[in-house]
Backbone as JSON Lines, residues from 0, in Angstrom:
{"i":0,"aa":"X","n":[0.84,-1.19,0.0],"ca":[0.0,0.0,0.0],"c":[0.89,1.25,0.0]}
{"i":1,"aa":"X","n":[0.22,2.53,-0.97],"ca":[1.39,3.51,-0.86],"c":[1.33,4.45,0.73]}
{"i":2,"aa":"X","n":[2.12,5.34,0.78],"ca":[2.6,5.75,1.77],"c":[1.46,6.76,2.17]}
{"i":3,"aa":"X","n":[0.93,6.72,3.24],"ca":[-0.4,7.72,3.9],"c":[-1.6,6.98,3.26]}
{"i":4,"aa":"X","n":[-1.7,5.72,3.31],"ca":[-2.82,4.99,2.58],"c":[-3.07,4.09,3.69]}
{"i":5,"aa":"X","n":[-4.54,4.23,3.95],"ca":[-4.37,3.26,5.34],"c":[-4.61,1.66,5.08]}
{"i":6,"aa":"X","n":[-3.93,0.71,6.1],"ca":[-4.46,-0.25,5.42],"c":[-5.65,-1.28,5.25]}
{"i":7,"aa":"X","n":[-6.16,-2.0,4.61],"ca":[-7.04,-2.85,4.49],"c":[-7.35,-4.0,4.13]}
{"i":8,"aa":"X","n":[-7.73,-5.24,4.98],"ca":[-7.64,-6.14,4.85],"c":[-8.89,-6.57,3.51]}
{"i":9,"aa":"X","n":[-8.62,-7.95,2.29],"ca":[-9.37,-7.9,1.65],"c":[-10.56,-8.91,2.38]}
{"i":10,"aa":"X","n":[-11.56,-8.15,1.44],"ca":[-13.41,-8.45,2.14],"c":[-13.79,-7.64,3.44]}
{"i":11,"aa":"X","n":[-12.71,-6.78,3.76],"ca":[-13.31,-5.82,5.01],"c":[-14.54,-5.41,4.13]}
{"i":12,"aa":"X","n":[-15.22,-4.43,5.62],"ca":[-16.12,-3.83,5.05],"c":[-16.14,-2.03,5.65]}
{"i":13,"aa":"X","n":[-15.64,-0.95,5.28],"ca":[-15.14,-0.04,5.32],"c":[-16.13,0.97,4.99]}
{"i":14,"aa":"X","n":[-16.51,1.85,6.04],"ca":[-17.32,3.15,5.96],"c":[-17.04,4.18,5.4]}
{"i":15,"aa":"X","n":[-17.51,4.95,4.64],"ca":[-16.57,6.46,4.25],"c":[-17.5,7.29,4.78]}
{"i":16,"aa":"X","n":[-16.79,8.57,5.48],"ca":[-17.63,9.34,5.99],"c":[-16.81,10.78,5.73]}
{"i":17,"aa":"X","n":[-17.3,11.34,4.87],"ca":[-16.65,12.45,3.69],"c":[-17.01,13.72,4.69]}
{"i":18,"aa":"X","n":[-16.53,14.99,4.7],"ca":[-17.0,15.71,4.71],"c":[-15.5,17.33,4.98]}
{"i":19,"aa":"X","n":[-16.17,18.39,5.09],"ca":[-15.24,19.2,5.68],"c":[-14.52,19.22,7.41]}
{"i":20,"aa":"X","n":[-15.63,18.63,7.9],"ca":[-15.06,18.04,9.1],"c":[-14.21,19.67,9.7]}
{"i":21,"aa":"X","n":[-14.8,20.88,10.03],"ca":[-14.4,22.43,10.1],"c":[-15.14,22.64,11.02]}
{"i":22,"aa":"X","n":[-14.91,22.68,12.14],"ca":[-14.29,21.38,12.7],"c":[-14.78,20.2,13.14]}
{"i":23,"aa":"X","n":[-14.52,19.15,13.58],"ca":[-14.8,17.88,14.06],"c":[-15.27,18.06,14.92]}
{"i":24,"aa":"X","n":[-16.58,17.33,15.29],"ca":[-17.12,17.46,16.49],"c":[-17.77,16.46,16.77]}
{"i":25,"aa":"X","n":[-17.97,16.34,18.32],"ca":[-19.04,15.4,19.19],"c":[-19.8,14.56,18.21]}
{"i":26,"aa":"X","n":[-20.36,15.32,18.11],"ca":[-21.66,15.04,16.57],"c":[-20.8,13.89,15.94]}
{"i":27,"aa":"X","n":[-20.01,14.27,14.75],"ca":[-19.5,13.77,14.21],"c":[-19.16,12.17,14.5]}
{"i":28,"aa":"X","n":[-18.21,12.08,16.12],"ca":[-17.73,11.14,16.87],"c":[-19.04,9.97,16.93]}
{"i":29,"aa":"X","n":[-20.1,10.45,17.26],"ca":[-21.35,9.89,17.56],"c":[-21.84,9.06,16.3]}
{"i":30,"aa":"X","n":[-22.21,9.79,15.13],"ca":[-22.27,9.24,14.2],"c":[-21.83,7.97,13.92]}
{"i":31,"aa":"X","n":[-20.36,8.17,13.87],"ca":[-19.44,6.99,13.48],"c":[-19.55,6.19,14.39]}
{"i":32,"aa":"X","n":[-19.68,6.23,15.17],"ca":[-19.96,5.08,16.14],"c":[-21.12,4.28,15.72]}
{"i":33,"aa":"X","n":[-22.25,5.03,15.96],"ca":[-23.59,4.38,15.28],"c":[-23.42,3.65,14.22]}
{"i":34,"aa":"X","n":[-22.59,4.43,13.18],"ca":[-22.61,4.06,11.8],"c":[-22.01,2.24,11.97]}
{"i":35,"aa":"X","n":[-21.01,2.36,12.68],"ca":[-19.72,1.14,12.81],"c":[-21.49,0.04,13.79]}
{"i":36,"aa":"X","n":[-22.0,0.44,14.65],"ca":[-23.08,-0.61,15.44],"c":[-23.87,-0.93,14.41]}
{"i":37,"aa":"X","n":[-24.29,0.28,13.42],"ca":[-25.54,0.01,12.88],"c":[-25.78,-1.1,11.62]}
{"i":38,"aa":"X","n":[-24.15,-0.59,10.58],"ca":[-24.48,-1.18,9.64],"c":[-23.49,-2.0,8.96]}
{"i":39,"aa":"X","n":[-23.09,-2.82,10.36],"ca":[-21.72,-3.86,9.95],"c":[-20.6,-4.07,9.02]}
{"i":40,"aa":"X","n":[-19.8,-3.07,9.54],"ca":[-18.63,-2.07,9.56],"c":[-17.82,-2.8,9.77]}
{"i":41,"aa":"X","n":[-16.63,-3.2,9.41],"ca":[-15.43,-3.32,10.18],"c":[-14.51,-1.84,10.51]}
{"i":42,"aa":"X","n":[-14.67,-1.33,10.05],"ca":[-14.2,0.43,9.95],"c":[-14.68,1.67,8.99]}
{"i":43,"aa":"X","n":[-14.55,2.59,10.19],"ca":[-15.04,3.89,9.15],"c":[-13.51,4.87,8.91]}
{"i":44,"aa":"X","n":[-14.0,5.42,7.63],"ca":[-12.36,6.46,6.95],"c":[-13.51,7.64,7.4]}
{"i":45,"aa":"X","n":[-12.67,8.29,7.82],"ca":[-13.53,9.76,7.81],"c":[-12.31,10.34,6.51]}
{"i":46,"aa":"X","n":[-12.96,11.0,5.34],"ca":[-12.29,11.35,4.32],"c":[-12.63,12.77,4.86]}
{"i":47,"aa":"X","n":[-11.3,13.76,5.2],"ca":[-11.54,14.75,5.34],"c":[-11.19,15.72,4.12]}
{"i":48,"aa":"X","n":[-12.11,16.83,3.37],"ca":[-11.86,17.19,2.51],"c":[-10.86,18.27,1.74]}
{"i":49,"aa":"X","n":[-10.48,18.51,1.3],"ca":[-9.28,19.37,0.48],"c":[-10.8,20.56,0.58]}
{"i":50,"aa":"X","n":[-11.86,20.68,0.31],"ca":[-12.81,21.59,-0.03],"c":[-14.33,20.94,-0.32]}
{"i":51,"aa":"X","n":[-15.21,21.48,-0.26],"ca":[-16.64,20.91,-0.24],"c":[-17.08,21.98,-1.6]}
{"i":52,"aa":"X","n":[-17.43,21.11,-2.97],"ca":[-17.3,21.85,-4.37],"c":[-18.83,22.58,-4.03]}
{"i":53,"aa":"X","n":[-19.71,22.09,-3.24],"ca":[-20.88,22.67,-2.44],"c":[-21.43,23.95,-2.01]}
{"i":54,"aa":"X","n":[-19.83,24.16,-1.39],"ca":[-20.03,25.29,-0.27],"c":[-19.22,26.5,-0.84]}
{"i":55,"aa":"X","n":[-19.97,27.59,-0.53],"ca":[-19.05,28.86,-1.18],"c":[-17.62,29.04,-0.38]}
{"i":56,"aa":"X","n":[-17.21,28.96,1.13],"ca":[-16.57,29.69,2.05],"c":[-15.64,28.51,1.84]}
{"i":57,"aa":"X","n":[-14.31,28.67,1.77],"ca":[-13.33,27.15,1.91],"c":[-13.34,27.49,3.44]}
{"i":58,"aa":"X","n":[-13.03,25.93,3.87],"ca":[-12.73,25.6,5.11],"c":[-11.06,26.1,5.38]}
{"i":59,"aa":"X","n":[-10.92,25.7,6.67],"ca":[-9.97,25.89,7.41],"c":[-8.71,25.07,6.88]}
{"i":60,"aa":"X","n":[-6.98,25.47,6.5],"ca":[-6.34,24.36,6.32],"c":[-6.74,22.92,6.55]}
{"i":61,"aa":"X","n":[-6.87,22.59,5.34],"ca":[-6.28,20.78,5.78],"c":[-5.82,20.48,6.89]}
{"i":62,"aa":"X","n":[-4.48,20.79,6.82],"ca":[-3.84,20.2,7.89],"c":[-3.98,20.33,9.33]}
{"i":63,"aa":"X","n":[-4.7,21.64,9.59],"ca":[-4.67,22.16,10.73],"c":[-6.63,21.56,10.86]}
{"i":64,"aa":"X","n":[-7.29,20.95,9.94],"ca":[-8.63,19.82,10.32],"c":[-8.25,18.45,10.7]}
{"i":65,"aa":"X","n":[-7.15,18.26,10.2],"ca":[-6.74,16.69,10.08],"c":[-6.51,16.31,11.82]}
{"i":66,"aa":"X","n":[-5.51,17.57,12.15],"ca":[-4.72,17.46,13.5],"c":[-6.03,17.58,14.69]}
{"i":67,"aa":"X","n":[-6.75,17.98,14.23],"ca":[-8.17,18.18,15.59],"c":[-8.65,17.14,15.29]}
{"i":68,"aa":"X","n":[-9.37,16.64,13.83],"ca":[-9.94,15.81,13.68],"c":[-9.62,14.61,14.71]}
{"i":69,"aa":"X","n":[-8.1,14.6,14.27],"ca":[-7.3,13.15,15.32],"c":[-7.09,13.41,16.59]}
{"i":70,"aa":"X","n":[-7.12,14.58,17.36],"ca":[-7.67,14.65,18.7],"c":[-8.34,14.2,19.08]}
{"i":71,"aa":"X","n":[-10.01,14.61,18.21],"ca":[-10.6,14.77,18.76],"c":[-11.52,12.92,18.59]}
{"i":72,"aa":"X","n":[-11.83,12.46,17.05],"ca":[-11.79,10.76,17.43],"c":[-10.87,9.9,17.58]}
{"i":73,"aa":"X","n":[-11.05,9.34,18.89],"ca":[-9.97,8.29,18.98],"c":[-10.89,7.15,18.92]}
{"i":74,"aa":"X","n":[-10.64,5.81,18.26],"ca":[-11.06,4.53,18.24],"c":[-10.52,3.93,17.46]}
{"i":75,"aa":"X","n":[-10.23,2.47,17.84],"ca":[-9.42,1.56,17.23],"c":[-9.97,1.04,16.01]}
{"i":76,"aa":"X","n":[-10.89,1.48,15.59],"ca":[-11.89,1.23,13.77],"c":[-11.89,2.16,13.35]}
{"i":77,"aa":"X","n":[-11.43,3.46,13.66],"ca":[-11.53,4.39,13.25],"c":[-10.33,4.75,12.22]}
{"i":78,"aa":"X","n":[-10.04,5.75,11.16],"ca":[-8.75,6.23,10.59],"c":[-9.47,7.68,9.9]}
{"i":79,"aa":"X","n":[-8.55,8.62,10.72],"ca":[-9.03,10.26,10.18],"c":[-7.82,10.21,8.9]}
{"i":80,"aa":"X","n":[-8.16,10.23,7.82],"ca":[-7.3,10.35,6.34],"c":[-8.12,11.64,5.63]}
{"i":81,"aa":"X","n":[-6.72,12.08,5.11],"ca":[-6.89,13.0,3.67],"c":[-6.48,12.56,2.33]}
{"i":82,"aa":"X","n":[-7.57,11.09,2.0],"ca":[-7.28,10.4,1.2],"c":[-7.99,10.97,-0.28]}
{"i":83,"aa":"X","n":[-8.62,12.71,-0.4],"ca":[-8.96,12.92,-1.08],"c":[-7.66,13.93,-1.77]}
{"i":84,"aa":"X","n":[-6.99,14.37,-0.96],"ca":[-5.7,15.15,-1.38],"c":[-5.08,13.91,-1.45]}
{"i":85,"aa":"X","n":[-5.11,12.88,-1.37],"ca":[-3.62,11.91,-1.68],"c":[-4.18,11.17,-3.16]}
{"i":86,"aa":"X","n":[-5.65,11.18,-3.45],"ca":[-5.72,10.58,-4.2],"c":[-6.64,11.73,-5.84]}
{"i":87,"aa":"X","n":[-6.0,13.16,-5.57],"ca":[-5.87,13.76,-6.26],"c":[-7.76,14.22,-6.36]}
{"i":88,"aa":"X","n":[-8.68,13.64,-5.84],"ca":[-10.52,14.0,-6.13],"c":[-10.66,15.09,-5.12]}
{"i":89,"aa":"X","n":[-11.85,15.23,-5.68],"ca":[-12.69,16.44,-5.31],"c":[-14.13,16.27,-5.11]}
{"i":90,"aa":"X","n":[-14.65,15.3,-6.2],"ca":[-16.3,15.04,-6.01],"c":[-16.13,13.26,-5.37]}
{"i":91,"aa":"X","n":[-17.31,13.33,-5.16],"ca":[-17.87,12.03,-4.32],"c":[-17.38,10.81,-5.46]}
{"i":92,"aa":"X","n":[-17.93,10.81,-6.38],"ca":[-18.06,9.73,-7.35],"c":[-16.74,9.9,-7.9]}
{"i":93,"aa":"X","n":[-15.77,10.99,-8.08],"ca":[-14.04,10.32,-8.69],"c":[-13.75,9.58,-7.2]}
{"i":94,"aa":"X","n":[-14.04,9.99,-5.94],"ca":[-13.18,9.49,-4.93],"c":[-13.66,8.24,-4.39]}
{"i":95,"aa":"X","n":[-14.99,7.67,-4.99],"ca":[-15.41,6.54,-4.7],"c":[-14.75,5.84,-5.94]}
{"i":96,"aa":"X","n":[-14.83,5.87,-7.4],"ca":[-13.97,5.1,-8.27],"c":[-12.3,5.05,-7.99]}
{"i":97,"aa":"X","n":[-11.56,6.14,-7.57],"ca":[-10.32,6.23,-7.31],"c":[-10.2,5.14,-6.12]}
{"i":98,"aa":"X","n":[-10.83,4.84,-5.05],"ca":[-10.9,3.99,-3.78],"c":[-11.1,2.66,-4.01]}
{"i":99,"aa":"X","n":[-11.68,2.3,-5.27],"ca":[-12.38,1.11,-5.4],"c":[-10.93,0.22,-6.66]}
{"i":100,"aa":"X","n":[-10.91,1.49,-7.3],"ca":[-9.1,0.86,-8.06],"c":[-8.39,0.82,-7.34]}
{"i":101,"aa":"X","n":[-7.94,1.4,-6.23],"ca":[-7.06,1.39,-4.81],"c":[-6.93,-0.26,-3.72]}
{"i":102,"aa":"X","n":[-8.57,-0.24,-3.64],"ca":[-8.68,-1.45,-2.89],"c":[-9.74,-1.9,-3.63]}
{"i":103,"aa":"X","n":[-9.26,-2.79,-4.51],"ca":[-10.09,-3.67,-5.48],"c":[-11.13,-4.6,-4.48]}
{"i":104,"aa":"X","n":[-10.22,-5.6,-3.08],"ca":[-11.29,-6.41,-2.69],"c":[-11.34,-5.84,-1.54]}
{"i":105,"aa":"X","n":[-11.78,-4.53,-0.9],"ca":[-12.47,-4.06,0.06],"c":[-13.81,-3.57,-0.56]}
{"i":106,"aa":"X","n":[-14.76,-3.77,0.49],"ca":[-16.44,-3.33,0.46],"c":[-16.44,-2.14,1.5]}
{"i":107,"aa":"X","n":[-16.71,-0.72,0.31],"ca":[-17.48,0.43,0.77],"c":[-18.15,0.44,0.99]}
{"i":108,"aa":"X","n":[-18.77,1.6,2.09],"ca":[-20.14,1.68,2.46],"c":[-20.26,3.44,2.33]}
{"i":109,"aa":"X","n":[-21.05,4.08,1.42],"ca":[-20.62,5.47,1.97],"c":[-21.82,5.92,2.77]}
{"i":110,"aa":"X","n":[-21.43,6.5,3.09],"ca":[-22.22,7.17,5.01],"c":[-22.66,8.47,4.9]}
{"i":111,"aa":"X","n":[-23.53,9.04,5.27],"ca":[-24.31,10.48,5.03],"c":[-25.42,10.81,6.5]}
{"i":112,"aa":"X","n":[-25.38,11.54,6.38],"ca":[-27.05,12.05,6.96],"c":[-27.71,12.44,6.51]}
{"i":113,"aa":"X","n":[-29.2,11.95,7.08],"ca":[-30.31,12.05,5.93],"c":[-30.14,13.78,5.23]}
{"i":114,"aa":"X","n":[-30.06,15.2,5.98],"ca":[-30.12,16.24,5.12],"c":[-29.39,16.14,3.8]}
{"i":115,"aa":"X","n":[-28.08,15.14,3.74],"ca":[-27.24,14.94,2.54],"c":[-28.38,14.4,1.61]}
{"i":116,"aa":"X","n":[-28.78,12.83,2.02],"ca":[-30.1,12.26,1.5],"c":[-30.89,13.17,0.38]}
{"i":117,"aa":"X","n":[-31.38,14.44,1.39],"ca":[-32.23,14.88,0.53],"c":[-32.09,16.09,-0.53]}
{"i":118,"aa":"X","n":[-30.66,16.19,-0.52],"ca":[-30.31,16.77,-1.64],"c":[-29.26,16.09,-2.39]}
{"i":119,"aa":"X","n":[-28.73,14.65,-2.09],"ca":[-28.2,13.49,-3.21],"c":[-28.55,13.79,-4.55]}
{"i":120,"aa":"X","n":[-29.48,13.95,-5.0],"ca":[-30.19,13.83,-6.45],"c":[-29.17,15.47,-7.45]}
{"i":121,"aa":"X","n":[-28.93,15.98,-6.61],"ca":[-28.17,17.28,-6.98],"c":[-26.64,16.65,-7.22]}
{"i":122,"aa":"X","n":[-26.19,15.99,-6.2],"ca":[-24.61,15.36,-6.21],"c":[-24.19,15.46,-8.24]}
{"i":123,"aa":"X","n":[-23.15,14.86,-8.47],"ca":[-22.85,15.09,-9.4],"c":[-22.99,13.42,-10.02]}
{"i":124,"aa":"X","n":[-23.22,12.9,-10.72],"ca":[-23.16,11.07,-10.69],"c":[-24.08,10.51,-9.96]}
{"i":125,"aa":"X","n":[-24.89,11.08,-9.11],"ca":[-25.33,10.46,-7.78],"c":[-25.57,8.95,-8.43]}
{"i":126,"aa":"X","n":[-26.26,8.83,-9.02],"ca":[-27.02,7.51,-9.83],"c":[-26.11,6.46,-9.99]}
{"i":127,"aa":"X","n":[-24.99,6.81,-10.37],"ca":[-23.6,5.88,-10.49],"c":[-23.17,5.27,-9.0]}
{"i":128,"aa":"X","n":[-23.05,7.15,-7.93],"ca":[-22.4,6.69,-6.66],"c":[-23.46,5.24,-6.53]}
{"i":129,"aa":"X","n":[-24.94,5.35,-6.11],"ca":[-25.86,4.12,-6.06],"c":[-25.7,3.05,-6.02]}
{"i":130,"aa":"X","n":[-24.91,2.78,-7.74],"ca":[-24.67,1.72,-7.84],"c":[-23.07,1.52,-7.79]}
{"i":131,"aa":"X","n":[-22.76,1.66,-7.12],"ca":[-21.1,1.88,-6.72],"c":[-20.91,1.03,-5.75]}
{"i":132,"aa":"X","n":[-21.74,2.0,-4.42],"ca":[-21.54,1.16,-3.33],"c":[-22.92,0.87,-2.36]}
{"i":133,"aa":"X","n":[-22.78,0.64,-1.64],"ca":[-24.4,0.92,-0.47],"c":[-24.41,2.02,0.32]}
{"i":134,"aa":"X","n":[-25.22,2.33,0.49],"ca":[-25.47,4.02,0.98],"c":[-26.12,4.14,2.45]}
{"i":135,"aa":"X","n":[-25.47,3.99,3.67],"ca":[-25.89,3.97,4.89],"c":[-26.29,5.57,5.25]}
{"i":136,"aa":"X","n":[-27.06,5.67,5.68],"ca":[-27.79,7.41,5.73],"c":[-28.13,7.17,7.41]}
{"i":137,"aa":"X","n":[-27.83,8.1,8.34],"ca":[-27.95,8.05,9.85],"c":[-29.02,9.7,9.96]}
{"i":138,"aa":"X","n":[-30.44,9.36,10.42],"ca":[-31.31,10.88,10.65],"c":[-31.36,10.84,12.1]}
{"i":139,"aa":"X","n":[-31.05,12.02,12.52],"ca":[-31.87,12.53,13.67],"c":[-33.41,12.15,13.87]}
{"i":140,"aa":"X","n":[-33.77,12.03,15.19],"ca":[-35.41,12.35,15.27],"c":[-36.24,13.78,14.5]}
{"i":141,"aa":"X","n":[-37.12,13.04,13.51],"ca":[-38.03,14.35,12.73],"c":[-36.77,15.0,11.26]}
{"i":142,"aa":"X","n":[-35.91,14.37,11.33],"ca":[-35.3,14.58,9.74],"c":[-35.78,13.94,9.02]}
{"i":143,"aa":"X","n":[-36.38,12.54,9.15],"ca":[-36.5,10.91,8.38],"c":[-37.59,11.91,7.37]}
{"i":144,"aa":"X","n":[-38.42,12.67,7.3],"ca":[-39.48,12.88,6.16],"c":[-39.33,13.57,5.42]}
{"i":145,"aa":"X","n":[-38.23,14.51,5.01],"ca":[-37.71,15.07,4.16],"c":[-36.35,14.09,2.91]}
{"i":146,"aa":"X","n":[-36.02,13.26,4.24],"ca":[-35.06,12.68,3.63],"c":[-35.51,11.42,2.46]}
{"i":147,"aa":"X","n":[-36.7,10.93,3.22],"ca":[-37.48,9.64,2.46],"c":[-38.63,10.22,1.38]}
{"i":148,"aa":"X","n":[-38.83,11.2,1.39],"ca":[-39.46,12.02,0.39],"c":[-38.82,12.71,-0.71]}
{"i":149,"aa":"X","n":[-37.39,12.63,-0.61],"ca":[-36.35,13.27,-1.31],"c":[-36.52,12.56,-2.93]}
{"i":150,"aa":"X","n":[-36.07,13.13,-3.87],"ca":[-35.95,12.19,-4.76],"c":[-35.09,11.33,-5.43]}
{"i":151,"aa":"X","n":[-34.16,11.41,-4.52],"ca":[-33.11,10.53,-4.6],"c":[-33.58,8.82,-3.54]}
{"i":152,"aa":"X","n":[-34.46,9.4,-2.84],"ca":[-35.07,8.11,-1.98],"c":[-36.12,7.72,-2.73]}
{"i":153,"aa":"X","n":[-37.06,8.06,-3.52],"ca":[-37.78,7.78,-4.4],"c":[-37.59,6.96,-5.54]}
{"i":154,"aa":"X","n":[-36.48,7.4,-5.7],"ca":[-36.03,6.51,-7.27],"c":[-35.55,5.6,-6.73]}
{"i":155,"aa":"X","n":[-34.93,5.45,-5.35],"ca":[-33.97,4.11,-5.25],"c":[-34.79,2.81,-3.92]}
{"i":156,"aa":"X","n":[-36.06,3.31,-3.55],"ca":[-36.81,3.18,-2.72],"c":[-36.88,1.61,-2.8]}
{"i":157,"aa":"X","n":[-37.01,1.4,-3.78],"ca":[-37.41,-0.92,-4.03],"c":[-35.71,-0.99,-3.61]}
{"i":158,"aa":"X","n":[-34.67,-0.28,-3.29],"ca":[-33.6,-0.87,-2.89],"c":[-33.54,-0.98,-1.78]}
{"i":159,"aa":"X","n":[-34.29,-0.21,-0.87],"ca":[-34.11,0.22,0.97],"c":[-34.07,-1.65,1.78]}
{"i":160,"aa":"X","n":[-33.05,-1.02,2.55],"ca":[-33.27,-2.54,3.23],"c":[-34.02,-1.49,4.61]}
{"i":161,"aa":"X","n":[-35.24,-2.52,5.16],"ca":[-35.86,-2.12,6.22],"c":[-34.48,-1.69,7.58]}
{"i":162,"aa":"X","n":[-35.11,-0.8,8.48],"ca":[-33.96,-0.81,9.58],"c":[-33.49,-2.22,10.33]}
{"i":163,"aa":"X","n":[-34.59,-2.31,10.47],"ca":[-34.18,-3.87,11.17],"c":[-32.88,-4.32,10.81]}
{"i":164,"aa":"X","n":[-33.12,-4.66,9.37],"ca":[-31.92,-5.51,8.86],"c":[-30.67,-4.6,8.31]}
{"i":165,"aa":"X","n":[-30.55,-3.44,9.22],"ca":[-29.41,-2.59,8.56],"c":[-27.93,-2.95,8.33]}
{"i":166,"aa":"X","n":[-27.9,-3.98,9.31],"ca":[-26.98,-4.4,9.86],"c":[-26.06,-5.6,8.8]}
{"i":167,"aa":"X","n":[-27.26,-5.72,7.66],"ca":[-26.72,-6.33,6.38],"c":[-26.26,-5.72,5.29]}
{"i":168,"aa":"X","n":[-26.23,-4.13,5.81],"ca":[-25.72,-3.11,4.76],"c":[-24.39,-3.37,4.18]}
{"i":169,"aa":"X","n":[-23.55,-3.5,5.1],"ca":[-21.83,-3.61,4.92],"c":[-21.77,-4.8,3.64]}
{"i":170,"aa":"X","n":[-22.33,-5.8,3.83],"ca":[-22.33,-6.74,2.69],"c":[-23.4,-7.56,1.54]}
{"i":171,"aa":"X","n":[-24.2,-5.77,1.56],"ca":[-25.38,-5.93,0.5],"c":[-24.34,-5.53,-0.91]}
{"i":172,"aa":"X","n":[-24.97,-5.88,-1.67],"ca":[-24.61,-5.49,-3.3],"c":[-25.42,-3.9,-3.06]}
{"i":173,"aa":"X","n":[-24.67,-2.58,-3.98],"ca":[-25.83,-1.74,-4.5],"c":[-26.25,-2.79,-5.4]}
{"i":174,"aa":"X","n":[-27.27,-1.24,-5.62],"ca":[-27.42,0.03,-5.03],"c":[-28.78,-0.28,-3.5]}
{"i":175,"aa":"X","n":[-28.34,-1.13,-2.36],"ca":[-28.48,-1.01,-1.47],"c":[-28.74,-0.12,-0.44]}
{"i":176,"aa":"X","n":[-29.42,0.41,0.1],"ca":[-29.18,1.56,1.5],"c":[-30.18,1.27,2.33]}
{"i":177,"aa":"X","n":[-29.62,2.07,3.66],"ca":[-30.66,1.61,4.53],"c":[-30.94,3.24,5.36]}
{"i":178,"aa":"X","n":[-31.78,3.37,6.19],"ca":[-32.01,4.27,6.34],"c":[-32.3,3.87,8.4]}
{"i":179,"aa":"X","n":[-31.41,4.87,8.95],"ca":[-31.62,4.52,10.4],"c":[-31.52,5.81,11.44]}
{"i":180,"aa":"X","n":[-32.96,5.7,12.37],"ca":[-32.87,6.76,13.29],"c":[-31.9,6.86,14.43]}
{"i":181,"aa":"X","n":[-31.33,7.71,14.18],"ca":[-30.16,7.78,15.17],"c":[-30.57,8.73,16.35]}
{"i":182,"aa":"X","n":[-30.33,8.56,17.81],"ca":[-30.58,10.04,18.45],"c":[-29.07,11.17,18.08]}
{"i":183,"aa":"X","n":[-29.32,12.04,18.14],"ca":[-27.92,13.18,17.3],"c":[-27.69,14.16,18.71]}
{"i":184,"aa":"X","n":[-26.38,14.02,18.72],"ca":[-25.96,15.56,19.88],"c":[-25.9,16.02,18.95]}
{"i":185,"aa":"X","n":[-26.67,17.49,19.6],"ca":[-27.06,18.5,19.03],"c":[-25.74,20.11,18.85]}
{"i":186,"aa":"X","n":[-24.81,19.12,17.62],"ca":[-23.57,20.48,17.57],"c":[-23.52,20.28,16.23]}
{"i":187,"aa":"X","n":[-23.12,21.67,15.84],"ca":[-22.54,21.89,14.5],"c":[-21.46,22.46,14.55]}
{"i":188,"aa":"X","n":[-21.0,22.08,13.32],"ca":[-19.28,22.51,12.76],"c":[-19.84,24.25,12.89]}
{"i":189,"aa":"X","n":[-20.86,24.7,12.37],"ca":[-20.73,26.0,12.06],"c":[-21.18,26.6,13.22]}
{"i":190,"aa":"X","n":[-22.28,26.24,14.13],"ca":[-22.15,26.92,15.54],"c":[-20.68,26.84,16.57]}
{"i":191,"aa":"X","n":[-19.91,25.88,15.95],"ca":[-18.78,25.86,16.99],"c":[-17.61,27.16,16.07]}
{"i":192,"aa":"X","n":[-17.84,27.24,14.92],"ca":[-17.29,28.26,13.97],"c":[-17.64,29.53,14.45]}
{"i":193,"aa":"X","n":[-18.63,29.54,14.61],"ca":[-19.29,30.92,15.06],"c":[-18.89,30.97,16.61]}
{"i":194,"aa":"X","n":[-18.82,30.59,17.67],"ca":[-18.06,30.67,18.65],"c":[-17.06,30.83,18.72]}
{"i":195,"aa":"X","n":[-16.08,30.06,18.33],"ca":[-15.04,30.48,18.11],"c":[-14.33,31.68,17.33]}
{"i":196,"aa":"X","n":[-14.91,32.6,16.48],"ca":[-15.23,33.87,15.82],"c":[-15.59,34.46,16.61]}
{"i":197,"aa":"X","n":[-16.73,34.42,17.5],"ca":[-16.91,35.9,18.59],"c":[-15.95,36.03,19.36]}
């Protein structure tokens, strides 16, 4: 494996959990945890991003997200990587094909929350990401009806595995997903931004 590439055993089953991560928080930590109970995980990558093509404002250095990031989760399934600057992407769907030529026999899972959910259909490829990998989505209480009404949940809806059986996500075929209520601490990257600014 090349150098800053974490490693992976083949037939794991490996979470990606993308984001700007500006900064890492509680929230965040929580998630991944859930994500790793919920939907039979052997590990989650938190891919922290070079930039979110999304958002107008760039985030904070890289490097100086990476170094909190790894403060701030510690767990032995866990790996905070900037495998989107090492592997040259920017959108969801080059960095899910770039990952999948990388580790031919590892099984992705990519990871979201439902608000992502309900604007997926905007993503760039979304339809491809789908059938790429399986799509584990974690809502707060009272997000789930925006997100399942979305139309990205619409079109892919005969794929949903019930919650119950979420836990067969990690080694469903897509375009697979499951959809699971999570309880959420209540922090954001951008209220802790804004604190830290006053």
């Amino acid at each position: 494996m090349r150098d800053g590439f974490p490693f992976a055993s083949d037939g794991q089953v490996i979470g990606l959990l993308g984001g700007s991560f500006d900064p890492a928080h509680e929230g965040h930590v929580h998630i991944t945890k859930e994500a790793l109970r919920r939907f039979g995980l052997d590990r989650v990558w938190w891919l922290v991003t070079p930039g979110n093509p999304l958002k107008e404002n760039g985030p904070a250095p890289l490097d100086a997200r990476l170094k909190a990031a790894r403060g701030l989760m510690r767990h032995p399934r866990v790996r905070i990587t900037d495998l989107e600057r090492r592997l040259g992407t920017r959108l969801t769907i080059d960095t899910i094909r770039a990952l999948r030529r990388t580790y031919p026999k590892v099984r992705f899972v990519w990871l979201m929350g439902a608000d992502n959910l309900a604007q997926f259909h905007r993503w760039e490829s979304w339809e491809e990401i789908a059938r790429l990998v399986p799509i584990g989505v974690l809502a707060r209480p009272g997000s789930r009806l925006n997100a399942r009404l979305s139309p990205a949940a619409r079109e892919l809806a005969r794929y949903r595995l019930p919650e119950s059986q979420s836990q067969l996500l990690g080694r469903a075929d897509p375009p697979r997903w499951a959809l699971v209520n999570v309880p959420m601490k209540h922090v954001s990257s951008t209220a802790i931004r804004e604190r830290m600014a006053g």
